[in-house]
N, C-alpha and C positions, 0 to 999 in steps of 0.2 A: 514793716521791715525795710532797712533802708536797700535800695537797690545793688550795693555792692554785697551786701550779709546775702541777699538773696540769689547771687549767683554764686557764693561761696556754695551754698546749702543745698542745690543744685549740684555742683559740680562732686558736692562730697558725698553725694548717691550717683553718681553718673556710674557707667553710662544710660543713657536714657531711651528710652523706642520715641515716646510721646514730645510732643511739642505742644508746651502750653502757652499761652499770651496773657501778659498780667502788667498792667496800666501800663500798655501799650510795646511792651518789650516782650519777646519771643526769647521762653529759657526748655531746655529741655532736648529732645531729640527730634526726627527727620517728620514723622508720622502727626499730621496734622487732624484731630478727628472734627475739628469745625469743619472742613471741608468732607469730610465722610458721610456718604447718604444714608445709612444704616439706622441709625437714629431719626431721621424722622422719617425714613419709612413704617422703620414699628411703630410710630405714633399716628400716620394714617392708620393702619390695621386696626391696632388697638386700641382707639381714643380714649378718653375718662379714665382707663384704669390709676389705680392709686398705689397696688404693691405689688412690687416688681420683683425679680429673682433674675441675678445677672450672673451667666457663669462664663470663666474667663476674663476678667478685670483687666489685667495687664498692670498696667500704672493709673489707671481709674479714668483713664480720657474718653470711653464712652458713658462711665458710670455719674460722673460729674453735671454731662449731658442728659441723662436718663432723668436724674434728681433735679433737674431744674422744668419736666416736663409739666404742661399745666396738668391739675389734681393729681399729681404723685404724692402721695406721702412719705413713703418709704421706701427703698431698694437695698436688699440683700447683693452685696457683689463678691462673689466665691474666684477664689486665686489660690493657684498652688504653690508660688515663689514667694519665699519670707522677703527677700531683697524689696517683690511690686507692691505685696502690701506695707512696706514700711513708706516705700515713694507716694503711694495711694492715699495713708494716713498724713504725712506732712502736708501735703497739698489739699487735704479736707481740713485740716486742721488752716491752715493758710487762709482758704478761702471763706471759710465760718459756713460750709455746710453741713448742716447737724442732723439730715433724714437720709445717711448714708450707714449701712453695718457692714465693714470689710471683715471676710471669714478667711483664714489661711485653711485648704482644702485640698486632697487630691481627688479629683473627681474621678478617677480610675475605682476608688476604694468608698467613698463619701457619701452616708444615707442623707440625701437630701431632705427627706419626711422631716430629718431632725430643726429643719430651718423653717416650717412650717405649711402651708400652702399660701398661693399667691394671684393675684388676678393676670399675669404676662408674665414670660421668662425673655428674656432676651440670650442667645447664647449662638455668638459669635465668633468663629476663628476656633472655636473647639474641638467639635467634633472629629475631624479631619486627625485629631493629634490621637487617638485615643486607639487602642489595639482592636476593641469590644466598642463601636459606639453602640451600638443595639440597646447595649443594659444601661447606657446614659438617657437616651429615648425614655427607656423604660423609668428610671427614676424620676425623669421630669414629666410625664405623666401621673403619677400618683400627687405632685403638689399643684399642677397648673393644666388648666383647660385650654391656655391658648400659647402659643408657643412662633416665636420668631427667630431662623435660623440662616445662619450663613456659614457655607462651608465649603471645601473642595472637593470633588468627588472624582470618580474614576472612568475616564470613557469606554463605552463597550469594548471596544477592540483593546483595550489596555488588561482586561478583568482576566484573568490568569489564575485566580486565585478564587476557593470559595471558603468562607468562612461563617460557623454560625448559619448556615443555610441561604447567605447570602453570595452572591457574587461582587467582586473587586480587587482589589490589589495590595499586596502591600508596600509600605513607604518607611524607609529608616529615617530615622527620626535622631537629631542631635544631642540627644539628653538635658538634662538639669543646668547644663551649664550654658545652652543655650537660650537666650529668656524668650527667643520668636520658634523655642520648640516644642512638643511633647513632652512628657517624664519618662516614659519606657521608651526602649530600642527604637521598638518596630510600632508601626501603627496602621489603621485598614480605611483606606479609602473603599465605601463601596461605588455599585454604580451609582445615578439616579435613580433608576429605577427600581435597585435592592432598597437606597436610603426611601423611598416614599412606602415600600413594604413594609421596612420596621416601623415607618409613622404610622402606616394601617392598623400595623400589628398592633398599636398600643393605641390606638382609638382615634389618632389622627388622620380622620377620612377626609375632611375638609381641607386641601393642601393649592393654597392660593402659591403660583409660579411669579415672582415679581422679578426674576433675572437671570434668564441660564447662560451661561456665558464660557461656550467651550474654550476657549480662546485665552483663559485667562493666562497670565507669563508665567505661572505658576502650579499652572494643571489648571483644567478646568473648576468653573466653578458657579454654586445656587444660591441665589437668596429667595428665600421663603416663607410664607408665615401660615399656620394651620391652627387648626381647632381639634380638640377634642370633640367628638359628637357623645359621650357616655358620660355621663355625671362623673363625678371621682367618690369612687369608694371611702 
C-alpha cells in the first residue's frame, strides 16, 4: 500500500488511541504500546505459553504484541467497540498476521467458556471499567489458570462504597461513545485488598505484586499476575 492510500485509510477510521509504526512512519494516535511494559511483563510471568485470551483489545496495539511473542500460537482478543475491532481487523489484515481471532463482546454480559480455555489471559485497562468486576474474575477463572492484570483501584480512604461484599467506590464512567471508557454509567473501583479477595475467591491464591502505584494521575493503580492453585473444572 502505497504511503499516501495508507494514511488515507487511517484517517478514514480516525480518530485513533494507538500509534503504530509501519516502515518507518508513525500513523494512528498518541498511545504508543512499543514503549509499554505490560507486555513483556506477562511474558516474564508467563513464558512458553502458546494461547492467549486477551480482554480489552482496544485497536489491537497490545494484541499484535502478544501474537508475535516467542511459542504463541493463538490469541483470542475480546473488544466491546464495533469501530476498535474494525481498526484492529485492517491492521491484522495490513500486517499479514493470521494467529489473531478478534471477538466483538460485552464483557459485562459475555460467557467467556464460549471461546474456550487457554494457557494466560492478559486483561488490561478492564476491570476498572466494569460495575461487577467480581463476575469478570469469575469468568476468567473457569477458562485460565493463570491470569495478568492491570487495573485502577480504589484507595482505602476513598472506599465509601460497598458492593457485592466488597469495599470501594464508585466511578462514572463516559459511555459508548467514549472509546477510553466503560459501556455502563457507573463502574466499581474496589480496594486492593477487596480486588485480591475476589482473586482468592476464585482460586487465585498465588498473587505476585509487580507494581502498586498510588500515585498514578489517574487513581491509583496495580499490575499483577496470579495463578490459580485449583485445577479448573
Amino acid at each position: 500500500m502505497q504511503e499516501r492510500d495508507l494514511a488515507g485509510e487511517f484517517e478514514i477510521r480516525a480518530p485513533w488511541i494507538t500509534k503504530f509504526a509501519i516502515d518507518g512512519k508513525e500513523y494512528g494516535g498518541p498511545f504508543d504500546p512499543s514503549k509499554d511494559p505490560r507486555v513483556r511483563q506477562f511474558a516474564e510471568c508467563f513464558p512458553g505459553v502458546s494461547e492467549l485470551l486477551e480482554l480489552g483489545s482496544l485497536e489491537g496495539g497490545h494484541t499484535f504484541m502478544l501474537a508475535r511473542l516467542a511459542n504463541v500460537e493463538r490469541v483470542v482478543a475480546v473488544e466491546g467497540r464495533t469501530g476498535n475491532i474494525e481498526k484492529a481487523r485492517f491492521l491484522q489484515t495490513l500486517f499479514g498476521i493470521t494467529n489473531i481471532q478478534f471477538v466483538e463482546a460485552n464483557l459485562e454480559r459475555f460467557d467467556l467458556s464460549q471461546l474456550g480455555r487457554f494457557d494466560a489471559i492478559f486483561c488490561s485497562g478492564v476491570l476498572y471499567h466494569l460495575p461487577e468486576p467480581w463476575r469478570l474474575i469469575e469468568q476468567m477463572s473457569r477458562v485460565s489458570a493463570n491470569l495478568f492484570i492491570w487495573t485502577h483501584y480504589a484507595l482505602e480512604q476513598e472506599a465509601k462504597k460497598v458492593k457485592g461484599g466488597y469495599a470501594g467506590k464508585l466511578y462514572r464512567e463516559a459511555g459508548l461513545s467514549d472509546p477510553l471508557s466503560g459501556l455502563s454509567q457507573k463502574s466499581f473501583w474496589p480496594t486492593l485488598n477487596s480486588l485480591t479477595a475476589m482473586l482468592g475467591r476464585y482460586g487465585y491464591e498465588q498473587i505476585r505484586i509487580l507494581e502498586d502505584n498510588a500515585r498514578h494521575p489517574h487513581g491509583a493503580s496495580v499490575t499483577l499476575a496470579t495463578t490459580r492453585v485449583q485445577s479448573l473444572s
